[in-house]
C-alpha atoms as a printed R data frame, in Angstrom:
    type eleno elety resid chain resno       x       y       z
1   ATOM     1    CA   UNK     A     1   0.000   0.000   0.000
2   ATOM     2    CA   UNK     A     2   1.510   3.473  -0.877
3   ATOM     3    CA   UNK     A     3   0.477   6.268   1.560
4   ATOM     4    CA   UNK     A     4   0.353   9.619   0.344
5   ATOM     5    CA   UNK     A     5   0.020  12.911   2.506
6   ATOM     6    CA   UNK     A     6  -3.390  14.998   2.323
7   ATOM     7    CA   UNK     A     7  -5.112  12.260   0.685
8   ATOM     8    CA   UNK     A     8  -7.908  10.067   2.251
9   ATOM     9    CA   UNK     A     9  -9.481   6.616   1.296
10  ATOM    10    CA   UNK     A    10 -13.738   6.943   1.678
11  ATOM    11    CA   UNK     A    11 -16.318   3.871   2.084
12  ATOM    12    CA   UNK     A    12 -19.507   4.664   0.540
13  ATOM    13    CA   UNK     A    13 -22.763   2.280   0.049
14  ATOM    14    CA   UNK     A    14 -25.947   2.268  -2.098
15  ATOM    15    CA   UNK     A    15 -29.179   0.257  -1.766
16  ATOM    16    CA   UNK     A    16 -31.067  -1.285  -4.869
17  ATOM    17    CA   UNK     A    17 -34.297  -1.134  -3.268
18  ATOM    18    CA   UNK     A    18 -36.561  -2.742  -6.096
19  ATOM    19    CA   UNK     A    19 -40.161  -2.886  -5.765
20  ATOM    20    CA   UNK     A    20 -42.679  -3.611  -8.582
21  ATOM    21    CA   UNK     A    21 -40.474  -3.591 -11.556
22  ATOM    22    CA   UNK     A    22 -38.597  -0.064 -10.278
23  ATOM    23    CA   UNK     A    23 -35.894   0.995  -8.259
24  ATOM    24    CA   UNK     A    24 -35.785   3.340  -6.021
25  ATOM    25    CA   UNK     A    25 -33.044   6.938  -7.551
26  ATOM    26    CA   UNK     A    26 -32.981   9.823  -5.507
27  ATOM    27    CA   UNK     A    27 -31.848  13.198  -7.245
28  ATOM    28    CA   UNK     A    28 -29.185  14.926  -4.902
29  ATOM    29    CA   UNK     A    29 -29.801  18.752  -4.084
30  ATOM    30    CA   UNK     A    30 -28.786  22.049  -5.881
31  ATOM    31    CA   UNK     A    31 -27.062  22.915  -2.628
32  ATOM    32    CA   UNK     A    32 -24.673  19.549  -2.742
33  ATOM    33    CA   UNK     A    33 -21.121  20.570  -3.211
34  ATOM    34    CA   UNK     A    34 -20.287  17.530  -5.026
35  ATOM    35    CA   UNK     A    35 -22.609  16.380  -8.171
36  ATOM    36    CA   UNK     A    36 -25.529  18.609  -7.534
37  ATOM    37    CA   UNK     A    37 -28.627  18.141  -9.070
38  ATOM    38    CA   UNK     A    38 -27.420  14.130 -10.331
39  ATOM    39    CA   UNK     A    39 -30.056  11.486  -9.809
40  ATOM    40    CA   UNK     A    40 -28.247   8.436  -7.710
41  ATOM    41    CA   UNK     A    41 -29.116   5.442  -5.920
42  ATOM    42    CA   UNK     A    42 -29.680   6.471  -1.704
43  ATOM    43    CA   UNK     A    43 -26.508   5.493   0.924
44  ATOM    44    CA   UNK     A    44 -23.817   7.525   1.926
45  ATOM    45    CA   UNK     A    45 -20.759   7.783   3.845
46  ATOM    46    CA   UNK     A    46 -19.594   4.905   6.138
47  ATOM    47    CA   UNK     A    47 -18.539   6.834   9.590
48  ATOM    48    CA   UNK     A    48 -15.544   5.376  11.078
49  ATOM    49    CA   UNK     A    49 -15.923   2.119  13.214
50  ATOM    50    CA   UNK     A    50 -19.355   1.649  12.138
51  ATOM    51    CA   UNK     A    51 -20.253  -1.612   9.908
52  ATOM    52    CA   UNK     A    52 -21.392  -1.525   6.319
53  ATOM    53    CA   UNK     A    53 -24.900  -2.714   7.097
54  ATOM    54    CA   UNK     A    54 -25.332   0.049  10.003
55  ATOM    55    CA   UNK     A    55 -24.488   2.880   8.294
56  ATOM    56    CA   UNK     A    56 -26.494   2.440   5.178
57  ATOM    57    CA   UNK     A    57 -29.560   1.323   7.323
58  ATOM    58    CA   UNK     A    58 -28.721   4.832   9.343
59  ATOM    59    CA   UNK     A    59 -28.145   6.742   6.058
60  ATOM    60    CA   UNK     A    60 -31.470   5.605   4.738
61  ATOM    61    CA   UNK     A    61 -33.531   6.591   7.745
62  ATOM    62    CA   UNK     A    62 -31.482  10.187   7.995
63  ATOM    63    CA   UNK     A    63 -31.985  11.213   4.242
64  ATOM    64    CA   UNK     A    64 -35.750   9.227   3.583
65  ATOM    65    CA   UNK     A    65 -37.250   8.084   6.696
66  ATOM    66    CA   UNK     A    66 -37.272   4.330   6.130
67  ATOM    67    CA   UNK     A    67 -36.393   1.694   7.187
68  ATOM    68    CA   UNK     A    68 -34.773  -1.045   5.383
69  ATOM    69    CA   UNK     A    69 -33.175  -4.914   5.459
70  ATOM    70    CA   UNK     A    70 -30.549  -4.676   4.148
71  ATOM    71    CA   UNK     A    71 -29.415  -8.155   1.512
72  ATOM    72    CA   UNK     A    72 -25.962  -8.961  -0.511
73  ATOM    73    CA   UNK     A    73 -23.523  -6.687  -1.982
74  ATOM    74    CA   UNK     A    74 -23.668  -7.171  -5.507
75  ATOM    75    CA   UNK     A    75 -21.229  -4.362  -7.176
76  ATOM    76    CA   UNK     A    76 -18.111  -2.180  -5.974
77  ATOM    77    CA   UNK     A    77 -16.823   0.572  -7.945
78  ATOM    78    CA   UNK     A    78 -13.965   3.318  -7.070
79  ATOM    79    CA   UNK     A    79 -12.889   6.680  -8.508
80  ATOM    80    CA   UNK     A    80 -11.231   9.450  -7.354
81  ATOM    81    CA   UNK     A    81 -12.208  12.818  -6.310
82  ATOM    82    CA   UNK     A    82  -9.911  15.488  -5.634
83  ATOM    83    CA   UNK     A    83  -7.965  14.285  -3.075
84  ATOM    84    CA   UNK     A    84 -10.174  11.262  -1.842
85  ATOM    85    CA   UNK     A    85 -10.009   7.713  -3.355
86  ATOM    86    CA   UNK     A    86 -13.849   6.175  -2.560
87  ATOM    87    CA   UNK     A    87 -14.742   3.023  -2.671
88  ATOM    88    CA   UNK     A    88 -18.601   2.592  -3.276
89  ATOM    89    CA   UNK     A    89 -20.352  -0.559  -2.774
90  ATOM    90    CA   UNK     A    90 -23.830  -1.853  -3.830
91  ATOM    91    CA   UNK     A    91 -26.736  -3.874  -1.836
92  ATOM    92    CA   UNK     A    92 -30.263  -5.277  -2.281
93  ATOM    93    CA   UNK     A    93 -31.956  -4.252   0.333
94  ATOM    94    CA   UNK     A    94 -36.115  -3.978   0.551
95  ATOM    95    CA   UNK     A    95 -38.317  -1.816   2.941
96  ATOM    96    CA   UNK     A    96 -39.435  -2.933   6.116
97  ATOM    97    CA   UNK     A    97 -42.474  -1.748   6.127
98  ATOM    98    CA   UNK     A    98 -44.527  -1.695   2.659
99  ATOM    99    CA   UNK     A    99 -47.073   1.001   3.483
100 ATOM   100    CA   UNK     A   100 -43.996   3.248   4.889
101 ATOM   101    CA   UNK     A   101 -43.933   6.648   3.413
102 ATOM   102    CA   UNK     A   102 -40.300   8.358   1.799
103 ATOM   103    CA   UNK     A   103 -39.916  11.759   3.562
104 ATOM   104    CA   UNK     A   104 -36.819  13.033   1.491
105 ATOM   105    CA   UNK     A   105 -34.379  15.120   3.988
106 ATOM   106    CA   UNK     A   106 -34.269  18.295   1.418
107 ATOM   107    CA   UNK     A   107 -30.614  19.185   2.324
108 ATOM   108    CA   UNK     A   108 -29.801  15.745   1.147
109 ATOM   109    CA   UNK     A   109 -32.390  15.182  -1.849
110 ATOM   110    CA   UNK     A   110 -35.018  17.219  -4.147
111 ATOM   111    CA   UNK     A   111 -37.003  14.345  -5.260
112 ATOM   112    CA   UNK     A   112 -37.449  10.181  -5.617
113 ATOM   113    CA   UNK     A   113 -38.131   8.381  -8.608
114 ATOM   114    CA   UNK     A   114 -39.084   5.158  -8.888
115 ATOM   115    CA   UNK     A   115 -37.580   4.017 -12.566
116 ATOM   116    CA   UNK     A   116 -37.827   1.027 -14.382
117 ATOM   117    CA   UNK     A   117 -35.030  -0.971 -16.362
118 ATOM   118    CA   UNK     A   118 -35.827   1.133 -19.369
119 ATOM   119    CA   UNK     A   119 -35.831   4.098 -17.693
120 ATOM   120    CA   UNK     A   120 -31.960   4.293 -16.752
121 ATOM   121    CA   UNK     A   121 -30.534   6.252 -19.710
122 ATOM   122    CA   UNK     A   122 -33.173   8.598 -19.107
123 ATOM   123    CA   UNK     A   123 -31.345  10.005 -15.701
124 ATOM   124    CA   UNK     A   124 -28.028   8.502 -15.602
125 ATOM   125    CA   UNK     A   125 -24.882   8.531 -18.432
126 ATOM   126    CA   UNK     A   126 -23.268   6.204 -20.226
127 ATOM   127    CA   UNK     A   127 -20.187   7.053 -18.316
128 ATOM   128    CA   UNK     A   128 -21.914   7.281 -14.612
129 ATOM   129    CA   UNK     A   129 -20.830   4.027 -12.706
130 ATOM   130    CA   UNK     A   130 -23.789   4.539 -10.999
131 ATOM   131    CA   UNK     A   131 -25.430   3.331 -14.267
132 ATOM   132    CA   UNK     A   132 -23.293  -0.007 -14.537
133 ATOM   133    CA   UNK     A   133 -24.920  -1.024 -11.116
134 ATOM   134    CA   UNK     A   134 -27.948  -0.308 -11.818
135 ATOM   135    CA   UNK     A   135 -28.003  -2.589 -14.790
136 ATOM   136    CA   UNK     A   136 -26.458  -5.346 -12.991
137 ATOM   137    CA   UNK     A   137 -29.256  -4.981 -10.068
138 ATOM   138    CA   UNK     A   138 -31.832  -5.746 -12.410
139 ATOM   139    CA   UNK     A   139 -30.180  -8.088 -14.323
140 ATOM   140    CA   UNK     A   140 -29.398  -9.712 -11.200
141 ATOM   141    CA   UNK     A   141 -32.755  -9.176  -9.314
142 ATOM   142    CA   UNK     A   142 -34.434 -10.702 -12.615
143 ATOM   143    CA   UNK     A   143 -32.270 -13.987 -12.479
144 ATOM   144    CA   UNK     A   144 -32.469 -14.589  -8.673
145 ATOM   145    CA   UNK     A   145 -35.007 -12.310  -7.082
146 ATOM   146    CA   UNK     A   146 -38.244 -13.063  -9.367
């Protein structure tokens, strides 16, 4: 491992919460210093000492107001961002409660969308890595989940 001064390694997760043929994409807000206004699937930050599974479940409930059960990893992406290398890692995960409502935290989010398969060109790049685990969610959800 090389070490280099001023720079920092970052743990990020995402949920693929799939429900009736969609998945759940959350459009960050205007304020957001970094990618405002870019539609993305909900997690966050991992906080230091806290596991994988606890931090999404508490980044879920902070910026929607859900909760969740959180199910397998199935995609891990990195990139780097100024002077941060993150590593971001995809889960299925479902709601608890079905009849739950999302209450979007507006410092976080502007709006939800729930998109289909077809939908995913429509709000993300072909460049956005984001994009790449979307597809595999629902390639994977359709193979195993069904």
């Amino acid at each position: 491992m090389i070490r280099q001064s001023g720079k920092k390694q970052i743990i990020t997760a995402c949920v693929f919460i799939y429900k009736k043929g969609k998945v759940l994409v959350a459009k960050r807000a205007k304020t957001k210093k970094f990618l405002p206004g870019k539609y993305e699937l909900p997690g966050g930050h991992i906080e230091f000492g806290e596991t994988i599974e606890d931090g999404l479940i508490r980044e879920i409930d902070e910026e929607f107001h859900i909760g969740i059960r959180i199910g397998d990893p199935y995609y891990i992406f990195t990139y780097v961002y100024k002077n941060e290398h993150v590593v971001e890692i995809e889960y299925f995960a479902e709601i608890k409660n079905k009849n739950q409502k999302i209450r979007i935290n507006q410092k976080d989010h502007s709006e939800y969308k729930w998109i289909t398969e077809q939908e995913i060109e429509k709000y993300f790049s072909d460049n956005d890595l984001e994009r790449r685990a979307l597809k595999r969610g629902f390639k994977i959800w359709k193979k195993f989940y069904k």
